[in-house]
C-alpha positions as CSV (number, residue, x, y, z in Angstrom):
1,X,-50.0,-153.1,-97.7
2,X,-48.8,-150.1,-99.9
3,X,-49.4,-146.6,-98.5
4,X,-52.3,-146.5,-101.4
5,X,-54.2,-149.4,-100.4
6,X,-53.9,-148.6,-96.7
7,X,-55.2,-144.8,-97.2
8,X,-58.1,-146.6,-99.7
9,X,-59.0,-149.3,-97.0
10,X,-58.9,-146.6,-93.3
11,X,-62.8,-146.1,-92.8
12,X,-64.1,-144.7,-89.9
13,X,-64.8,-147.5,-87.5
14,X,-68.3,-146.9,-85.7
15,X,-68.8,-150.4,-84.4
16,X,-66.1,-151.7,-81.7
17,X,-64.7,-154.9,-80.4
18,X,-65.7,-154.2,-76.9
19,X,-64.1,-157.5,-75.4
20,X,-61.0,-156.7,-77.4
21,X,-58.6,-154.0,-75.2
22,X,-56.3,-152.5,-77.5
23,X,-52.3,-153.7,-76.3
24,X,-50.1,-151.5,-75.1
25,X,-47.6,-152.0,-77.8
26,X,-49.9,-150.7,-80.6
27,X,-51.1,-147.6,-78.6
28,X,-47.4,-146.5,-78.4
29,X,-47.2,-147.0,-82.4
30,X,-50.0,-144.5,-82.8
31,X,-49.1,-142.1,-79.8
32,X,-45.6,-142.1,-81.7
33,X,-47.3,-141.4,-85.4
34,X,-49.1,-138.2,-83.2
35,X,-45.9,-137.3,-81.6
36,X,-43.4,-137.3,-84.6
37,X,-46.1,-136.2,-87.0
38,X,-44.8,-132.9,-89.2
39,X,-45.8,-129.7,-87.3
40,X,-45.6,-126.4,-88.9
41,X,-41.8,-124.8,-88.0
42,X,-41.6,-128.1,-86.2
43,X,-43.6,-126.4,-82.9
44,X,-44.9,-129.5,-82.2
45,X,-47.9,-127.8,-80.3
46,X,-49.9,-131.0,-80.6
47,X,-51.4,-132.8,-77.6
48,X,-52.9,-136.0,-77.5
49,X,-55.1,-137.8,-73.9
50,X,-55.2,-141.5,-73.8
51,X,-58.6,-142.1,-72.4
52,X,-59.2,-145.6,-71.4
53,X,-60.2,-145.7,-67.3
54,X,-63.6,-146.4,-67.0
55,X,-63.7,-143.6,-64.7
56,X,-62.2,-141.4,-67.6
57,X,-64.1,-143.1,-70.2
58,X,-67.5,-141.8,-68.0
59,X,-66.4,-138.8,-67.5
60,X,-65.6,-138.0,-71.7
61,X,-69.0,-139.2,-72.9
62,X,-71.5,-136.7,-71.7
63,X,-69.2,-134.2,-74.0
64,X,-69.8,-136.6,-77.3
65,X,-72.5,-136.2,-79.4
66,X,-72.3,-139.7,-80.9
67,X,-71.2,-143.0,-78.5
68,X,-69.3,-145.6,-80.4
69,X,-68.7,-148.0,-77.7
70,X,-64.7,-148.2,-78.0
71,X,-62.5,-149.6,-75.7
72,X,-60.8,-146.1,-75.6
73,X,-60.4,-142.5,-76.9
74,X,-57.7,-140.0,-78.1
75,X,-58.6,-136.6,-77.0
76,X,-56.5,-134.7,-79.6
77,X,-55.9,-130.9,-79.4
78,X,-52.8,-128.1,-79.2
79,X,-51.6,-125.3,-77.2
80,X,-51.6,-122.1,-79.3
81,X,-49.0,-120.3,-77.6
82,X,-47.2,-122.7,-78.7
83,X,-48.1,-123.0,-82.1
84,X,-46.6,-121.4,-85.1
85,X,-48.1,-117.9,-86.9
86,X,-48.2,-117.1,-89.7
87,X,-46.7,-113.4,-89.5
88,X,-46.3,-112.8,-93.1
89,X,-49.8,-112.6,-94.1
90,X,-52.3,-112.4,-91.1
91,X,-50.8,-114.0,-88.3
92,X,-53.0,-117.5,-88.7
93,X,-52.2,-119.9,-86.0
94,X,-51.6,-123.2,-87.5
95,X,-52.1,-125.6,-84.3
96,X,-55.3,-126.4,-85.4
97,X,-53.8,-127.9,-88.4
98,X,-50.5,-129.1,-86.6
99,X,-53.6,-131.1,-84.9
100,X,-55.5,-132.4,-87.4
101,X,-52.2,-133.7,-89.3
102,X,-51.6,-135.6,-85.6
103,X,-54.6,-137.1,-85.7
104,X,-54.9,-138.8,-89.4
105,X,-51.3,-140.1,-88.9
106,X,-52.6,-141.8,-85.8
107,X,-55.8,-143.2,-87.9
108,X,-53.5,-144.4,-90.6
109,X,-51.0,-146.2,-88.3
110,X,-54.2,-148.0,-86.7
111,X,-55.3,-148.8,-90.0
112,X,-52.2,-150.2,-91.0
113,X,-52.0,-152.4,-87.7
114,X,-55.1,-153.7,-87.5
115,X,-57.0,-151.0,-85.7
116,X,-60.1,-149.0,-86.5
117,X,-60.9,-145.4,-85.8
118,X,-63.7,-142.7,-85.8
119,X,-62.4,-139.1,-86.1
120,X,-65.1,-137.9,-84.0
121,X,-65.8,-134.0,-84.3
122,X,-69.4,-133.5,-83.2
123,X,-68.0,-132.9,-79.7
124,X,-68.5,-130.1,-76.4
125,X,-64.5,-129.1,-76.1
126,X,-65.9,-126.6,-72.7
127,X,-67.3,-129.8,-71.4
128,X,-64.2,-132.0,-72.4
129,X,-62.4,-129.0,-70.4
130,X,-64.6,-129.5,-67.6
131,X,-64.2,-132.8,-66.7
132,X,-60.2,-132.6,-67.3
133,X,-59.3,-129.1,-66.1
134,X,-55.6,-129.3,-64.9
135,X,-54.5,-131.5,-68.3
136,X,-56.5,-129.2,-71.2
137,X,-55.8,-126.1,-69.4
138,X,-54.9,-123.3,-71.8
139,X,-55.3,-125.9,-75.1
140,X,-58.1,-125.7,-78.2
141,X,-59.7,-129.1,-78.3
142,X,-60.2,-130.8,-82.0
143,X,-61.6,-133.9,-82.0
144,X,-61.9,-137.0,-80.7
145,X,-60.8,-140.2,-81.8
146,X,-62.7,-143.2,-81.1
147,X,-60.2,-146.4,-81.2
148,X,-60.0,-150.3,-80.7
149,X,-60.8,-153.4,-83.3
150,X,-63.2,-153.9,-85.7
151,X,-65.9,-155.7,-84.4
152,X,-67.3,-158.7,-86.2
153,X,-69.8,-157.4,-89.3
154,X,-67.9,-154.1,-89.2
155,X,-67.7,-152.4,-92.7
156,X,-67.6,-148.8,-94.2
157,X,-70.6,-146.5,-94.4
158,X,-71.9,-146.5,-98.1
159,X,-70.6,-143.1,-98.3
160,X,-67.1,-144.2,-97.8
161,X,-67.0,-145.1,-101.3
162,X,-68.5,-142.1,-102.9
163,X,-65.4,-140.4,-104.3
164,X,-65.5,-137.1,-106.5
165,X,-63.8,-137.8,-110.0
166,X,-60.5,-136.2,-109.6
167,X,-61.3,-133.6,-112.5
168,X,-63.5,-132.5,-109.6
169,X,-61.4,-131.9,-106.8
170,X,-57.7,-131.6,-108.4
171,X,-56.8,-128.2,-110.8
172,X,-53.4,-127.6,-112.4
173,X,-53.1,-123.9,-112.4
């Protein structure tokens, strides 16, 4: 599949395989799509938590808004002291960014293996910090990506479709 029909075909997945666990193999493809993903300056402030343990798993949920059932989760945030500023302008920190590119280069390379994600934002980061003090000390939380197979029936929400004609969204200056 072409770059185009794999960024036209990635929909957030809100309905699991839940006897399906996710191999090993393609959770390093994605964890390596977050770790090489382009940072600004090349900071690479990014951090990404595999959250699988059922123990772990329990201990995530009560910070989600909305449950998906996956067979696992990719807490996804960045440290901004390590980040890059912007000093020229107003000094914006661009981890949050840095982040977010992470993340949707992880959702596409599940996407293009077979793999379904939910880019879950509706989340409590001071509760996520809670339950995992030692690892997310210091770091802003992002979101949370919900990730494992399709499960059978799965298909896009009806808004996945509804796309804004280009004259819309895209402006030559």
């Amino acid at each position: 599949m072409d770059f185009k029909e794999l960024a036209a075909a990635r929909y957030s997945l809100r309905k699991f395989d839940t006897d399906r666990a996710v191999e090993q193999e393609k959770l390093d493809l994605i964890l390596t799509a977050g770790r090489i993903a382009p940072t600004a300056h090349n900071k690479q402030p990014q951090r990404i938590f595999v959250v699988r343990s059922k123990e772990s798993m329990e201990k995530l949920e009560p910070a989600l808004f909305f449950h998906y059932k996956p067979n696992m989760y990719l807490v996804v945030g960045y440290d901004p002291e390590e980040a890059w500023k912007r000093t020229e302008v107003e000094g914006k920190n661009h981890g949050e960014i840095d982040a977010a590119i992470a993340s949707d280069e992880m959702m596409l390379q599940a996407a293009d293996i077979g793999l379904g994600t939910v880019y879950i934002g509706v989340f409590d980061p001071e509760k996520v910090k809670a339950a995992f003090p030692e690892a997310t000390k210091g770091l802003e939380l992002i979101a949370v990506l919900a990730l494992g197979y399709p499960a059978e029936g799965a298909h896009p929400a009806k808004l996945h479709t509804m796309k804004k004609p280009a004259e819309e969204i895209v402006k030559e200056l």
